[in-house]
C-alpha positions in Angstrom: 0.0 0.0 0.0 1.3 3.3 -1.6 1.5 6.1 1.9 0.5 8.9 -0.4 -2.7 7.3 -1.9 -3.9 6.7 1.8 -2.8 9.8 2.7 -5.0 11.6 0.0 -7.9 8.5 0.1 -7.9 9.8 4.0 -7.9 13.7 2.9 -10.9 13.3 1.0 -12.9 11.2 3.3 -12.1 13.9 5.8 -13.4 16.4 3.5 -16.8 14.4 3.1 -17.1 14.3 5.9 -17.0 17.9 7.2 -18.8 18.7 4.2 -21.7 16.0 5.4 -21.3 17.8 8.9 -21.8 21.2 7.2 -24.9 20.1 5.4 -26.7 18.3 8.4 -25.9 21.8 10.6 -27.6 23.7 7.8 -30.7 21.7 8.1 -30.6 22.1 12.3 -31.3 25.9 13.9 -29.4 25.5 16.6 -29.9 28.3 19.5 -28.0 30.1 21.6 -28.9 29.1 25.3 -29.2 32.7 26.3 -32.1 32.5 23.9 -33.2 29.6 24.4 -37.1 30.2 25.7 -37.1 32.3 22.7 -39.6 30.5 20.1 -38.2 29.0 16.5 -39.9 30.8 14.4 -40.1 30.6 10.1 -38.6 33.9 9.5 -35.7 32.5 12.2 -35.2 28.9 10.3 -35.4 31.6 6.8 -32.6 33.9 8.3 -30.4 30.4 8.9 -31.2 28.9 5.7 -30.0 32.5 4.0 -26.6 32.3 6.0 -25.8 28.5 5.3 -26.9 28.7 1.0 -23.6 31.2 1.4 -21.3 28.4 2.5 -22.8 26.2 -0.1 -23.1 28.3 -3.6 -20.2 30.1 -5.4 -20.0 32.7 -7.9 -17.7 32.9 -10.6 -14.8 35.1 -10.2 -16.2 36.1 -6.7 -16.2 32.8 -4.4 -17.1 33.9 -1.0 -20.7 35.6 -0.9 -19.9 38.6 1.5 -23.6 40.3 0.9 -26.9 39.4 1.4 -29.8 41.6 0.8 -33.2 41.6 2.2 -36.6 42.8 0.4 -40.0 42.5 2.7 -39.3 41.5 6.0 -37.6 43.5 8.4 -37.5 40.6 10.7 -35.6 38.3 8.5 -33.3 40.6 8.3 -33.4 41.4 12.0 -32.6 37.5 12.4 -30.0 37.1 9.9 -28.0 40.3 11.8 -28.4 38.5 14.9 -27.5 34.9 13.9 -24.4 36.7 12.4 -23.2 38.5 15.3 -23.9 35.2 17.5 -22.1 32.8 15.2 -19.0 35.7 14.3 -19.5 36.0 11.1 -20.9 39.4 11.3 -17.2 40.2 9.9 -17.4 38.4 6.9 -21.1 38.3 6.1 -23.1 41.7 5.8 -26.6 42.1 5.3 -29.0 44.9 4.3 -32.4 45.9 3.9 -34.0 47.2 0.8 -36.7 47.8 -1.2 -37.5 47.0 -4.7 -36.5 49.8 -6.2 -32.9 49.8 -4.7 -29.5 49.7 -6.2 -28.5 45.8 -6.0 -25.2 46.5 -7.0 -24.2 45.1 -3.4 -25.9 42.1 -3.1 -24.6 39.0 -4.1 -27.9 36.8 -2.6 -31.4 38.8 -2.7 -34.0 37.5 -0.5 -37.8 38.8 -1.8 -40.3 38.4 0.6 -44.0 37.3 -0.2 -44.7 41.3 1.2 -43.1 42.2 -2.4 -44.6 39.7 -4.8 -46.5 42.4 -6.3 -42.7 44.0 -7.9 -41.5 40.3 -8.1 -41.2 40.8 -12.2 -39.5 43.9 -11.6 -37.1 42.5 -9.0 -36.2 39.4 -10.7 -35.9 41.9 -14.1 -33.6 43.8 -12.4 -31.3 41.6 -10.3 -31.1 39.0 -13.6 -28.6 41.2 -15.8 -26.1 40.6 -12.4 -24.6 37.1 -10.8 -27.4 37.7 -7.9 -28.7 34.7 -6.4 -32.5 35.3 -5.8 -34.4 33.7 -3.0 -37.8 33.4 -2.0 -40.8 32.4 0.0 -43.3 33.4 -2.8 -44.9 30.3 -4.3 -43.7 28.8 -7.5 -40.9 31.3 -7.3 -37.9 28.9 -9.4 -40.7 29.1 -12.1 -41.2 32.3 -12.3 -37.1 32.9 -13.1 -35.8 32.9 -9.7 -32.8 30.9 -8.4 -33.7 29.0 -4.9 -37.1 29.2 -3.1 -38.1 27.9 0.0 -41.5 26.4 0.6 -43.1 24.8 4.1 -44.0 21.6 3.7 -45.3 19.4 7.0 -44.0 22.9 9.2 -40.9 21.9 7.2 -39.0 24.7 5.0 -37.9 23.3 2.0 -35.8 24.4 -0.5 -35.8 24.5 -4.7 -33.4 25.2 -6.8 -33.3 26.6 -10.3 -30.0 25.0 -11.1 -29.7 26.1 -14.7 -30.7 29.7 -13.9 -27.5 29.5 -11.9 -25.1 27.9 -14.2 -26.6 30.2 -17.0 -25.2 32.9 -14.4 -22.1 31.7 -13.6 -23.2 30.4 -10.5 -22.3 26.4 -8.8 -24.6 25.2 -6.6 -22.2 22.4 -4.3 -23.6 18.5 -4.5 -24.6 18.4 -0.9 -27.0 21.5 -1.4 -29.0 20.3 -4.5 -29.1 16.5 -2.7 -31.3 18.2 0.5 -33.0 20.1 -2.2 -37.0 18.9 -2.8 -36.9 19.9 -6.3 -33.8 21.0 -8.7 -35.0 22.2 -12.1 
């Protein structure tokens, strides 16, 4: 038995691994236990999902998403601040909120609420001329031309991915993210 081939057969299983590790912490919300009589709720599960698709998508010639932006919900964003500044990355993960008619020029993932499905044509128009990975809650959403869309199914969030509007973009979407996926179109 060859050293170096064991040595590299034991890198990669290590890597699997961790990525496996990764992927199963995505799926769990864990809290803090200074909060923890706080209650779980959607928009909290949302605000983790949004933090961990970071870790798990890459854009070309800009690997590390640094920016994501918010459109509807205040309290999504007010979750994603505070998961960030509880888990430390608050220093390599910003977040804002906006509205539709907003400069995206910062964002690198746009969340879009169901409170602005009404400008969801002109959102999607306008963040699709960018490498922005859109994300939403509004039904149907990777049909209508957006990139990942979460759904509740059994008090479950699920996600969806529209994985050739991505590589259209420029945009890989990692193995272990479209496996949990419910749907990859």
């Amino acid at each position: 038995m060859r050293p170096s081939v064991t040595f590299t057969m034991m890198q990669r299983l290590t890597e699997i691994i961790y990525r496996l590790f990764v992927v199963y912490a995505a799926l769990i919300v864990v809290i803090p236990p200074s909060n923890a009589e706080q209650a779980i709720t959607q928009e909290y599960i949302k605000a983790s999902y949004l933090i961990n698709l970071s870790q798990f998508i890459y854009i070309e010639n800009n690997p590390n998403i640094e920016h994501i932006c918010i459109i509807g919900t205040p309290e999504l964003n007010a979750h994603v601040t505070q998961i960030l500044k509880e888990t430390g990355l608050s220093n390599k993960l910003k977040t804002s909120q906006l509205d539709w008619s907003s400069d995206f020029s910062l964002c690198q993932l746009l969340y879009i609420s169901e409170a602005a499905e009404l400008k969801l044509k002109q959102i999607l128009y306008k963040a699709s001329s960018r490498q922005i990975i859109t994300v939403s809650d509004v039904n149907s959403f990777i049909h209508q031309g957006g990139a990942i869309g979460f759904s509740e199914l059994d008090s479950t969030i699920t996600i969806t991915i529209n994985h050739t509007l991505l590589k259209e973009k420029g945009i890989s979407v990692s193995s272990e993210l479209l496996e949990i996926a419910r749907e990859v179109l």
